[in-house]
N, CA, C and O atoms as a Tripos MOL2 file, in Angstrom:
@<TRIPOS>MOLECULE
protein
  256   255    64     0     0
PROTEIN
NO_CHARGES

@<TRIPOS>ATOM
      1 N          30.3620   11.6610  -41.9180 N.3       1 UNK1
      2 CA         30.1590   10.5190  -41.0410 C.3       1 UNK1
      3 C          30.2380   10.9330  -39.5750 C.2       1 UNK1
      4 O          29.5670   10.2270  -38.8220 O.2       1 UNK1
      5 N          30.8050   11.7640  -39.1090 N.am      2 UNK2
      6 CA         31.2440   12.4190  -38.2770 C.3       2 UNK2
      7 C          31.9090   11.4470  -37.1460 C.2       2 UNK2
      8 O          31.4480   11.1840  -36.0350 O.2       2 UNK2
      9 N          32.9340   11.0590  -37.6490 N.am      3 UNK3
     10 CA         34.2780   10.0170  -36.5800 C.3       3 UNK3
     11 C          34.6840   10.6040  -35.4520 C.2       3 UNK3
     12 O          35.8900   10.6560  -35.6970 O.2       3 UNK3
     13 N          34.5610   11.0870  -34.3890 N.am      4 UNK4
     14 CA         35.3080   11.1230  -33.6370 C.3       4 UNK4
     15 C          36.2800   10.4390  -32.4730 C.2       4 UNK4
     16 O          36.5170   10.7580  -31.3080 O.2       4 UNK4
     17 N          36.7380    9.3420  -33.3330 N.am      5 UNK5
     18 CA         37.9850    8.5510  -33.3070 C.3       5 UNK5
     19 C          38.9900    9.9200  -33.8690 C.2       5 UNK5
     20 O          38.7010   11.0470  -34.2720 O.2       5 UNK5
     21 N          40.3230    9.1690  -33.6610 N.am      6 UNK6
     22 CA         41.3420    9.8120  -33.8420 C.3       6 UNK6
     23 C          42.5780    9.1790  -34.5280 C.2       6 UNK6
     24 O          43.5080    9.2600  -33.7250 O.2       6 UNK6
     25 N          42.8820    8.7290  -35.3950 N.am      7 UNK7
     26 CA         44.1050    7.5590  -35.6750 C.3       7 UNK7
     27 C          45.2300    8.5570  -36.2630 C.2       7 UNK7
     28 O          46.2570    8.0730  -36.7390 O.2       7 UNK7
     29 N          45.0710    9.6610  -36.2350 N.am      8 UNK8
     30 CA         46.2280   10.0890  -36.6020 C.3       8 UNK8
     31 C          48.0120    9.4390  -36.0870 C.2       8 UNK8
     32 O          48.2400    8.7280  -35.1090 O.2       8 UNK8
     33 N          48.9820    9.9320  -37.0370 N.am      9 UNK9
     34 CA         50.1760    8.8100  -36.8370 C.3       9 UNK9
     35 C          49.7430    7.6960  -36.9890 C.2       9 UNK9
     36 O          50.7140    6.9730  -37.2130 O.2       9 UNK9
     37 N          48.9310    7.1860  -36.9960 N.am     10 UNK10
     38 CA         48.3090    5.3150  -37.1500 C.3      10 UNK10
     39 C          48.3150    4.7080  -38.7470 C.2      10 UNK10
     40 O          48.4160    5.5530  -39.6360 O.2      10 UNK10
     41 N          48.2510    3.8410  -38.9850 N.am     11 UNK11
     42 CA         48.6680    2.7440  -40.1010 C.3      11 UNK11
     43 C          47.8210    1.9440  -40.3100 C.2      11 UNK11
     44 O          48.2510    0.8020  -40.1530 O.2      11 UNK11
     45 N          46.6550    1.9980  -40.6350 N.am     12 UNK12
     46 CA         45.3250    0.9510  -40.9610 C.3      12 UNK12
     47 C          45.5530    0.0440  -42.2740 C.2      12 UNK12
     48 O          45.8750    0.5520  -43.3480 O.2      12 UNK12
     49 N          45.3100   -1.6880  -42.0580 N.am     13 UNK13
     50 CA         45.4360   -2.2340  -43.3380 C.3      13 UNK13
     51 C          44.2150   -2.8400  -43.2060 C.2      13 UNK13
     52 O          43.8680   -3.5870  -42.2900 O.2      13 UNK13
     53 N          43.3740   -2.3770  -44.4600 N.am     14 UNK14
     54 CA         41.7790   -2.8050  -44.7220 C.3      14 UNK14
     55 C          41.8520   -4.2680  -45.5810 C.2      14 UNK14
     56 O          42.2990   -4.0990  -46.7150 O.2      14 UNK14
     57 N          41.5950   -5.2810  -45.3460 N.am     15 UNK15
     58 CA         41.3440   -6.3370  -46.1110 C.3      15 UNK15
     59 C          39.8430   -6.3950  -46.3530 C.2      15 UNK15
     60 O          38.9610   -6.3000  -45.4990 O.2      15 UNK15
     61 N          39.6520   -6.6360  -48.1930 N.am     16 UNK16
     62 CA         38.6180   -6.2990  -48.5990 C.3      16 UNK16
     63 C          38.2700   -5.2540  -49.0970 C.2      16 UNK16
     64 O          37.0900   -5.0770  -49.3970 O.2      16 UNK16
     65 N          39.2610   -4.2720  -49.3090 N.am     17 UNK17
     66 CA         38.6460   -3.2280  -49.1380 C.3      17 UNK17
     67 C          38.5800   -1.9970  -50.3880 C.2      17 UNK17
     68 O          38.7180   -0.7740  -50.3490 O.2      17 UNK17
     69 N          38.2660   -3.0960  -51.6300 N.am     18 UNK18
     70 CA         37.4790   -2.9570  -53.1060 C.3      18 UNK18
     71 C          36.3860   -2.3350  -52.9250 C.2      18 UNK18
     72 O          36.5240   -1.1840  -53.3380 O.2      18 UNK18
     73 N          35.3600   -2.5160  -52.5120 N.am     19 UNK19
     74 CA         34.2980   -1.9620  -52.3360 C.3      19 UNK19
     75 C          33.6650   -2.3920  -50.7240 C.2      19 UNK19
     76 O          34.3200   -2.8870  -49.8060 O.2      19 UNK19
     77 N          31.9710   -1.9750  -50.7180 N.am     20 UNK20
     78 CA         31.3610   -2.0120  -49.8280 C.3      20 UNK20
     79 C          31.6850   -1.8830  -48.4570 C.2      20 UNK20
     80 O          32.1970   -0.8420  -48.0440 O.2      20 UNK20
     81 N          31.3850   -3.0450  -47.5500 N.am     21 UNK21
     82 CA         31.8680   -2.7780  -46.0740 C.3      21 UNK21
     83 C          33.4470   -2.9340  -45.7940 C.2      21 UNK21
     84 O          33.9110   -2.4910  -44.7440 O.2      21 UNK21
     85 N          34.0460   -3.3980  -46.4910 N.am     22 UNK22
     86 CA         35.7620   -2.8160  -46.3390 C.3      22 UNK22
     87 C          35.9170   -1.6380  -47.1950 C.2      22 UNK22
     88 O          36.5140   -0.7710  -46.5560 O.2      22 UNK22
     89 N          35.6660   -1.3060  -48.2120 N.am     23 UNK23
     90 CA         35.6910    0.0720  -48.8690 C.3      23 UNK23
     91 C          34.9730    0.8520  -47.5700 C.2      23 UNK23
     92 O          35.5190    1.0450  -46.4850 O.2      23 UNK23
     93 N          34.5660    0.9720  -47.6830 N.am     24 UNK24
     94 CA         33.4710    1.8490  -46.2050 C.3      24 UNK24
     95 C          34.5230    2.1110  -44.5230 C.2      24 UNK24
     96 O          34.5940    3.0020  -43.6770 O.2      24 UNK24
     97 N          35.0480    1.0320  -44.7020 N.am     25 UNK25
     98 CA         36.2380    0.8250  -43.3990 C.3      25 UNK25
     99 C          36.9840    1.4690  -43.5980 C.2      25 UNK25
    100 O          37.2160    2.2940  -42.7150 O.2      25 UNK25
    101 N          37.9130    1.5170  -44.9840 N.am     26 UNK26
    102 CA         39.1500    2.4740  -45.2130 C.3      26 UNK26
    103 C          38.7500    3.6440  -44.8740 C.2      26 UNK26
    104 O          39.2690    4.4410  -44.0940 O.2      26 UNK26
    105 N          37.4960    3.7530  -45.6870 N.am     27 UNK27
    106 CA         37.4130    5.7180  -45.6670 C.3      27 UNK27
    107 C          36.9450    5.8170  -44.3430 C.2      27 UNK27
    108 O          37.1470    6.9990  -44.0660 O.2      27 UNK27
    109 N          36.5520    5.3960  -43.5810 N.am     28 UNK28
    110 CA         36.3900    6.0560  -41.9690 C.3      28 UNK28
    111 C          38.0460    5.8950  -41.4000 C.2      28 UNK28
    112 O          38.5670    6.8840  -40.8840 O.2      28 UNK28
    113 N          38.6140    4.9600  -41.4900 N.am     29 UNK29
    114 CA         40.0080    5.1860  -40.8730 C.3      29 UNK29
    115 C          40.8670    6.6470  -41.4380 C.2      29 UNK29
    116 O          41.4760    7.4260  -40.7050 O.2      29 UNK29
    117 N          40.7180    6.7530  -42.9140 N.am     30 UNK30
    118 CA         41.0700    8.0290  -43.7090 C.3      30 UNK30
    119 C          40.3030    9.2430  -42.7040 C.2      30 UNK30
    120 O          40.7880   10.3000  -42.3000 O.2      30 UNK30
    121 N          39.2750    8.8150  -42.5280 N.am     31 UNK31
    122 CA         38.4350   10.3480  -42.3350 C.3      31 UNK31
    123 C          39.1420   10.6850  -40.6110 C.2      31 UNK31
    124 O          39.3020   11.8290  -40.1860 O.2      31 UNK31
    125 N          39.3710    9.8420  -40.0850 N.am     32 UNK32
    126 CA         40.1720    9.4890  -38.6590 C.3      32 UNK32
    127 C          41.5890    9.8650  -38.9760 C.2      32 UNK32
    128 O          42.3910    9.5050  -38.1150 O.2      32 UNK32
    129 N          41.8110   10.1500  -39.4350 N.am     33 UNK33
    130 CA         43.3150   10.6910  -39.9650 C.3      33 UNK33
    131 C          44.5450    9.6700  -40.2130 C.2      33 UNK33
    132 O          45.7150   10.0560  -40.2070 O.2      33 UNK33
    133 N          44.1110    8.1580  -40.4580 N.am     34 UNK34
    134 CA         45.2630    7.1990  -40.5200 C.3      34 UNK34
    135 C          45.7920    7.0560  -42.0930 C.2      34 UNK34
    136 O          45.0290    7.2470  -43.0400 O.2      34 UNK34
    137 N          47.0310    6.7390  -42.2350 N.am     35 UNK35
    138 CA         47.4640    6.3520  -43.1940 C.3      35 UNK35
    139 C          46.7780    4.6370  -43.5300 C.2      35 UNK35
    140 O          46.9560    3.6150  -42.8680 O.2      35 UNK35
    141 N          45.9850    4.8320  -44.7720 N.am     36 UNK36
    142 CA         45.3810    3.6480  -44.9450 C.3      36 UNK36
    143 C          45.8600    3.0280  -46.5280 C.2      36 UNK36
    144 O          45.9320    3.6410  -47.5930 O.2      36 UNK36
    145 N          46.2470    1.0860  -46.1190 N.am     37 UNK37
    146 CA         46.7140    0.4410  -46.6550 C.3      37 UNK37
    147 C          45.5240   -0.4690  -47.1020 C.2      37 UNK37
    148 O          44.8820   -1.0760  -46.2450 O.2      37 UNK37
    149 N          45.1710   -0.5910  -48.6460 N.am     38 UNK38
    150 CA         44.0430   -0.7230  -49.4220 C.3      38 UNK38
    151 C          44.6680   -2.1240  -49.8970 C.2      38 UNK38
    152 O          45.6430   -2.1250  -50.6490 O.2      38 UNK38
    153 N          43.8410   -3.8140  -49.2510 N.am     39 UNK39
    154 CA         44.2660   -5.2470  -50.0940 C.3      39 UNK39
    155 C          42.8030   -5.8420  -49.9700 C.2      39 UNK39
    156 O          41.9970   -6.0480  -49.0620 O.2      39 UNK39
    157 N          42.8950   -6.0770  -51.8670 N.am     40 UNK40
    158 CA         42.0530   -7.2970  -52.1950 C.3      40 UNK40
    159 C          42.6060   -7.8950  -53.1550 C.2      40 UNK40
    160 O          43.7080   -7.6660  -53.6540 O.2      40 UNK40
    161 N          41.6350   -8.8890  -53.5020 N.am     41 UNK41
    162 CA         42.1020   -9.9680  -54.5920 C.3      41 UNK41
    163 C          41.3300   -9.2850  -56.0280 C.2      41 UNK41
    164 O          41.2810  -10.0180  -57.0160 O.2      41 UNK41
    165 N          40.7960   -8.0300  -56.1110 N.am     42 UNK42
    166 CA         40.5400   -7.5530  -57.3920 C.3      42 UNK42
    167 C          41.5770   -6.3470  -57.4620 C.2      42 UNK42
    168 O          41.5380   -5.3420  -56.7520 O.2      42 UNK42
    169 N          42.3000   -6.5690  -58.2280 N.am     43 UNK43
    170 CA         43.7390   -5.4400  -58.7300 C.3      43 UNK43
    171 C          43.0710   -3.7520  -58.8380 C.2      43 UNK43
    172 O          43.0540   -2.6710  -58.2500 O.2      43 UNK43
    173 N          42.6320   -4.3750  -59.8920 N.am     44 UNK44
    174 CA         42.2230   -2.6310  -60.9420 C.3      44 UNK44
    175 C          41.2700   -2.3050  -59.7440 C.2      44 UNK44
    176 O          41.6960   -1.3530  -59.0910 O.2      44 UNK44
    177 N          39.8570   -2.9410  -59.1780 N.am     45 UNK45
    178 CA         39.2670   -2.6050  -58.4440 C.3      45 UNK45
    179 C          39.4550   -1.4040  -57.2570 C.2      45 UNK45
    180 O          38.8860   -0.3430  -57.0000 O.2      45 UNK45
    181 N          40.6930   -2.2600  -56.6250 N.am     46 UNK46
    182 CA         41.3020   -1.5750  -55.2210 C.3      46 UNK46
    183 C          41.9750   -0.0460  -55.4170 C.2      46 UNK46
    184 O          41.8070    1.0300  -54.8440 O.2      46 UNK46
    185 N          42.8780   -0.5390  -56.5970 N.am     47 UNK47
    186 CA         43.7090    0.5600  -57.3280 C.3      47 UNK47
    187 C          42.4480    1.7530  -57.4160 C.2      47 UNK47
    188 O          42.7470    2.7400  -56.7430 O.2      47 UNK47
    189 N          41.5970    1.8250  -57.8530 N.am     48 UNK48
    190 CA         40.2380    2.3540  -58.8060 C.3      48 UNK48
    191 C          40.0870    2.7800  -56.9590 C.2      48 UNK48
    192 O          40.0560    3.9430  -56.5570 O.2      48 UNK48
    193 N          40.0490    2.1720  -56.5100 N.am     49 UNK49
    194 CA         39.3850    2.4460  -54.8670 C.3      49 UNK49
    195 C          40.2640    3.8020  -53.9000 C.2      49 UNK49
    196 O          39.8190    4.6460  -53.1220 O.2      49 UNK49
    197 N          41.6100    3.5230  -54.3690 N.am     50 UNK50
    198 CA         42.1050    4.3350  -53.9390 C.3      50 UNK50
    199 C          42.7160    5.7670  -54.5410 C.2      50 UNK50
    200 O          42.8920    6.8660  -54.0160 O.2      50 UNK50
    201 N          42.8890    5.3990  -55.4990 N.am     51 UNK51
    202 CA         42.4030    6.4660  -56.6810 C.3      51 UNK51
    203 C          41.2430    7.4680  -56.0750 C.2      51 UNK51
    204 O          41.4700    8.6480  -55.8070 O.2      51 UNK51
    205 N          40.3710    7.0280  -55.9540 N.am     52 UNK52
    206 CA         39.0320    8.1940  -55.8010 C.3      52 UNK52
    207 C          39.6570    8.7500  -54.0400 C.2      52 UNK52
    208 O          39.9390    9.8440  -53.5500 O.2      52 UNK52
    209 N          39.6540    7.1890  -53.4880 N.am     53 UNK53
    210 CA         40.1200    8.3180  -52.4330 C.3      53 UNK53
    211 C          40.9600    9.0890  -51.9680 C.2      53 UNK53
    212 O          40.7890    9.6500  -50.8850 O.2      53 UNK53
    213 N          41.9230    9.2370  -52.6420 N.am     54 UNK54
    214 CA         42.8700   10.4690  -52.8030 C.3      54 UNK54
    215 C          42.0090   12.1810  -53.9340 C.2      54 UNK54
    216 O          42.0190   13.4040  -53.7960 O.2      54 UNK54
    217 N          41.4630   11.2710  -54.8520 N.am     55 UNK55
    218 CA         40.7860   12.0910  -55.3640 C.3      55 UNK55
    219 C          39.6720   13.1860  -54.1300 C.2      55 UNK55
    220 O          39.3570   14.3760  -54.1680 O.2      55 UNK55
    221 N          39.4330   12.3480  -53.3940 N.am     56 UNK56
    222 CA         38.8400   12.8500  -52.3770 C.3      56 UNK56
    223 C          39.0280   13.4450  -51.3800 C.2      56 UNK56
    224 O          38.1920   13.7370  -50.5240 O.2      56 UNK56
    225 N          40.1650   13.6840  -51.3990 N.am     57 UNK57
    226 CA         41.5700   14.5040  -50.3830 C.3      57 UNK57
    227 C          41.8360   13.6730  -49.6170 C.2      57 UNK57
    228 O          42.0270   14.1110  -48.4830 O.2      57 UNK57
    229 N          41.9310   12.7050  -49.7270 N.am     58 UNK58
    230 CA         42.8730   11.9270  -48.5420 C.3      58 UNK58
    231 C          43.9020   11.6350  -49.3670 C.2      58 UNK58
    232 O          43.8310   11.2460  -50.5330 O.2      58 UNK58
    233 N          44.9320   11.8570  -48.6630 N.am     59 UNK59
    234 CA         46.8170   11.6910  -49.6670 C.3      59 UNK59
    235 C          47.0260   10.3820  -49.0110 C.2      59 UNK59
    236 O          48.0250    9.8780  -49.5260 O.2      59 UNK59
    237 N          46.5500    9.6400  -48.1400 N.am     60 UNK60
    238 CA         47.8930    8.7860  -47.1120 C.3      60 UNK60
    239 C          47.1920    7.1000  -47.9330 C.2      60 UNK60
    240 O          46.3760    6.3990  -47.3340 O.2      60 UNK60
    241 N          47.5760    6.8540  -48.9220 N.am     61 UNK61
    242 CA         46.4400    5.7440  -49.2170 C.3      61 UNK61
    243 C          47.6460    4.6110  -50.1270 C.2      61 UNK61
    244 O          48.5510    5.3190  -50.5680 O.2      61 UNK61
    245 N          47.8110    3.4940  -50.4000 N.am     62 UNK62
    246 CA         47.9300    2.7820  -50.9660 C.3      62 UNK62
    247 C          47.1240    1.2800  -51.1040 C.2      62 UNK62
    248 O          46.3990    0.7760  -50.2470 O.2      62 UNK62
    249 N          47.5910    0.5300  -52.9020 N.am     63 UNK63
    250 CA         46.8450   -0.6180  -53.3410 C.3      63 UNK63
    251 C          47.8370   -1.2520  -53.2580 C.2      63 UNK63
    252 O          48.9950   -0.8690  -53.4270 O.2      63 UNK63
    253 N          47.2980   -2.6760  -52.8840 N.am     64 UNK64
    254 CA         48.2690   -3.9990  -53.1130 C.3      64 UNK64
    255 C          46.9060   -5.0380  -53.4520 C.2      64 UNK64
    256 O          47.0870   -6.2280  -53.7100 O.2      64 UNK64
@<TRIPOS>BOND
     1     1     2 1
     2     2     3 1
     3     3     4 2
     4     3     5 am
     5     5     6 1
     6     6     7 1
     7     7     8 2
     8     7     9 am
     9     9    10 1
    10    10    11 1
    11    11    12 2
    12    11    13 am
    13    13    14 1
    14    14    15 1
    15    15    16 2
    16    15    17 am
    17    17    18 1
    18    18    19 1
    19    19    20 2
    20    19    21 am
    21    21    22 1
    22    22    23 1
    23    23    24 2
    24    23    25 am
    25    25    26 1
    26    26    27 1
    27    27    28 2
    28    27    29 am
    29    29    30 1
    30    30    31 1
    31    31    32 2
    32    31    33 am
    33    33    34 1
    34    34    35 1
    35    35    36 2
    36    35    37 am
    37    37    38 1
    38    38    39 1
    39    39    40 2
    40    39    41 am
    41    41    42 1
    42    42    43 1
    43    43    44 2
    44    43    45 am
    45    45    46 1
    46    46    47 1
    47    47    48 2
    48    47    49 am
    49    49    50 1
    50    50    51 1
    51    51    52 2
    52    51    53 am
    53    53    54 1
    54    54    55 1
    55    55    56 2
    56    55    57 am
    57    57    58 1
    58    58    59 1
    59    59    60 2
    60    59    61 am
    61    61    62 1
    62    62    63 1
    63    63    64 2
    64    63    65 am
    65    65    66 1
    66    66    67 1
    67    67    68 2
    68    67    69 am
    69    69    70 1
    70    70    71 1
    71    71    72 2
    72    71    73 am
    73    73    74 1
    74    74    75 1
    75    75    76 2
    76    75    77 am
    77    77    78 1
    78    78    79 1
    79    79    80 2
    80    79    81 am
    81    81    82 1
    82    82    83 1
    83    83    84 2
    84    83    85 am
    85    85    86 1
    86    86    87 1
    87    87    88 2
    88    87    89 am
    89    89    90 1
    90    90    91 1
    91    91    92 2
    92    91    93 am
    93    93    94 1
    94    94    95 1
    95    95    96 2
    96    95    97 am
    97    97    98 1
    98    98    99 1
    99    99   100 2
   100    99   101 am
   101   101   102 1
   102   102   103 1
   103   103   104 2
   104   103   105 am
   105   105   106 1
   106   106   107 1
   107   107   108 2
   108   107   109 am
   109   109   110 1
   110   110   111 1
   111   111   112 2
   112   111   113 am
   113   113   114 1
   114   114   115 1
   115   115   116 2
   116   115   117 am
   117   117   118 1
   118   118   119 1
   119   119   120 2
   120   119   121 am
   121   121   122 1
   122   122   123 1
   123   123   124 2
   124   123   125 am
   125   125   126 1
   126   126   127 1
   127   127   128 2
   128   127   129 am
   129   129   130 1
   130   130   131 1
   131   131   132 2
   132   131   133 am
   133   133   134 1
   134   134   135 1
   135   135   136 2
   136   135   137 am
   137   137   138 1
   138   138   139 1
   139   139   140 2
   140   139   141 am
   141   141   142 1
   142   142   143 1
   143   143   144 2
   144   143   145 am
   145   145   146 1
   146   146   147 1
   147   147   148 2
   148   147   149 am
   149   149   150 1
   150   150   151 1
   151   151   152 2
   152   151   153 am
   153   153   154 1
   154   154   155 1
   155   155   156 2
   156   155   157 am
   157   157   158 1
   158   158   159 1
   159   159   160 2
   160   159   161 am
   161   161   162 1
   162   162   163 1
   163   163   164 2
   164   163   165 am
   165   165   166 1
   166   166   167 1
   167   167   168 2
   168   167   169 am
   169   169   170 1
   170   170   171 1
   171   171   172 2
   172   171   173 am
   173   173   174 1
   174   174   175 1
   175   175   176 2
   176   175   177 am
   177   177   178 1
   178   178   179 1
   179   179   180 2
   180   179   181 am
   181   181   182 1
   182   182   183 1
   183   183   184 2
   184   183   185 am
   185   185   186 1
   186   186   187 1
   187   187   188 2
   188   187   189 am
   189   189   190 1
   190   190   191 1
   191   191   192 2
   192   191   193 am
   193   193   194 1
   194   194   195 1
   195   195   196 2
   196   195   197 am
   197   197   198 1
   198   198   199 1
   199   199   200 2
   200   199   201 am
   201   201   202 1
   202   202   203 1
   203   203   204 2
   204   203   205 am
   205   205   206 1
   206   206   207 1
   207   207   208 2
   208   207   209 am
   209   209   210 1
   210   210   211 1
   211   211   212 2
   212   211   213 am
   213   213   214 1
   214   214   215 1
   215   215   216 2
   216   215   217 am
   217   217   218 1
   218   218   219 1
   219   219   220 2
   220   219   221 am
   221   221   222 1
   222   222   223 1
   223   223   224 2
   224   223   225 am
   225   225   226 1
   226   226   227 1
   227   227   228 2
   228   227   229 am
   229   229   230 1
   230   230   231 1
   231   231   232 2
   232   231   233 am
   233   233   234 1
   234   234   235 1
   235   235   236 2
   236   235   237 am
   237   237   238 1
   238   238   239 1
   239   239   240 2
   240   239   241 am
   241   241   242 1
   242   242   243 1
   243   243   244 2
   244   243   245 am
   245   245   246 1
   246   246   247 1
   247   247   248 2
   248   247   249 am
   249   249   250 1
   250   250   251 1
   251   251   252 2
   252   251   253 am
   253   253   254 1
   254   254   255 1
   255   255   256 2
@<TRIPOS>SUBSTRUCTURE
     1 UNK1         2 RESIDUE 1 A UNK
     2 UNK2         6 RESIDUE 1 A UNK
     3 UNK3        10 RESIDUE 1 A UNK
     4 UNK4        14 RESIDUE 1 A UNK
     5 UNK5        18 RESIDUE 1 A UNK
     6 UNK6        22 RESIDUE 1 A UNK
     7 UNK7        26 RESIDUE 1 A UNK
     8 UNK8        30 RESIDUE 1 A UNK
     9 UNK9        34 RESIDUE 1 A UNK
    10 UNK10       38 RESIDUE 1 A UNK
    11 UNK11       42 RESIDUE 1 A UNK
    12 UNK12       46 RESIDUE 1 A UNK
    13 UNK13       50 RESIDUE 1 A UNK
    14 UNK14       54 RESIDUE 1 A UNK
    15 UNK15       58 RESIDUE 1 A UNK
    16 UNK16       62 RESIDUE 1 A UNK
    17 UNK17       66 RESIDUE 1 A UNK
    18 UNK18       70 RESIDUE 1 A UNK
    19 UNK19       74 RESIDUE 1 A UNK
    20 UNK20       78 RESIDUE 1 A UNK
    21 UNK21       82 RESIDUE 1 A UNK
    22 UNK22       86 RESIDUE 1 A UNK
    23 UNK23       90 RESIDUE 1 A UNK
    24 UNK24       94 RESIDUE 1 A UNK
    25 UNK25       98 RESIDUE 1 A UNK
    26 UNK26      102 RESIDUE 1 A UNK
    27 UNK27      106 RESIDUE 1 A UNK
    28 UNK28      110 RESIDUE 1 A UNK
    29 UNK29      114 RESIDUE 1 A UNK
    30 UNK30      118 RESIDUE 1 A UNK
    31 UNK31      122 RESIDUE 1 A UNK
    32 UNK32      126 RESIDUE 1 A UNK
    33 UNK33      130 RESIDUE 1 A UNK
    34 UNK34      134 RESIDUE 1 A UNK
    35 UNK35      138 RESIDUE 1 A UNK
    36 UNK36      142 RESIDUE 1 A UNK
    37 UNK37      146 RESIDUE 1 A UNK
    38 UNK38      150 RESIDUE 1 A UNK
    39 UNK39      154 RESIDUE 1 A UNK
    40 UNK40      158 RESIDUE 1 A UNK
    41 UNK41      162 RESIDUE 1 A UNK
    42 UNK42      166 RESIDUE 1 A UNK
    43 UNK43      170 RESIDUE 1 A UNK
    44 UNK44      174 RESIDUE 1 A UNK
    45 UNK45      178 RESIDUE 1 A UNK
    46 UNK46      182 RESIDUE 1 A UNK
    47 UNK47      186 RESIDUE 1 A UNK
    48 UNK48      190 RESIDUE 1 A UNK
    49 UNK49      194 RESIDUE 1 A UNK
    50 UNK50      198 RESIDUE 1 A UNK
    51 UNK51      202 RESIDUE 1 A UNK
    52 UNK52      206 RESIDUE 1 A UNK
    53 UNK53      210 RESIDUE 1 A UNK
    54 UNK54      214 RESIDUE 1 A UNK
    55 UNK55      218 RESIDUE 1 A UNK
    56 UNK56      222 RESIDUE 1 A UNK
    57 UNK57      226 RESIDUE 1 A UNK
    58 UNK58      230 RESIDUE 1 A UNK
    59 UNK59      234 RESIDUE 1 A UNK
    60 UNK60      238 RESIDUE 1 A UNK
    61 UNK61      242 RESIDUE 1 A UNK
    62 UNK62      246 RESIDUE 1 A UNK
    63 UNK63      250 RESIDUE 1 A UNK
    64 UNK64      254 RESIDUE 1 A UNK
């Protein structure tokens, strides 16, 4: 994507962000170096969401 933002030390909470344009939001804040906080109203979805993106080397991730 090539971000050159910077959020490192930073704390991003994505609402929406199961798929598409909030899924899309987390992982640029991730790719920006923030610890990113993953909420929607689909459970397994989000979980499933952040799952890959750790799978994807980003460690700093949680679902609610």
């Amino acid at each position: 994507m090539g971000n050159s933002l910077d959020f490192g030390g930073k704390v991003a909470l994505v609402t929406g962000a199961a798929s598409g344009m909030g899924l899309a939001t987390a992982t640029a804040f991730a790719e920006a170096g923030a610890a990113v906080m993953l909420a929607d109203f689909k459970e397994k979805t989000v979980k499933e969401a952040a799952q890959q993106l750790m799978a994807d080397g980003f460690s700093r991730f949680s679902a609610d």
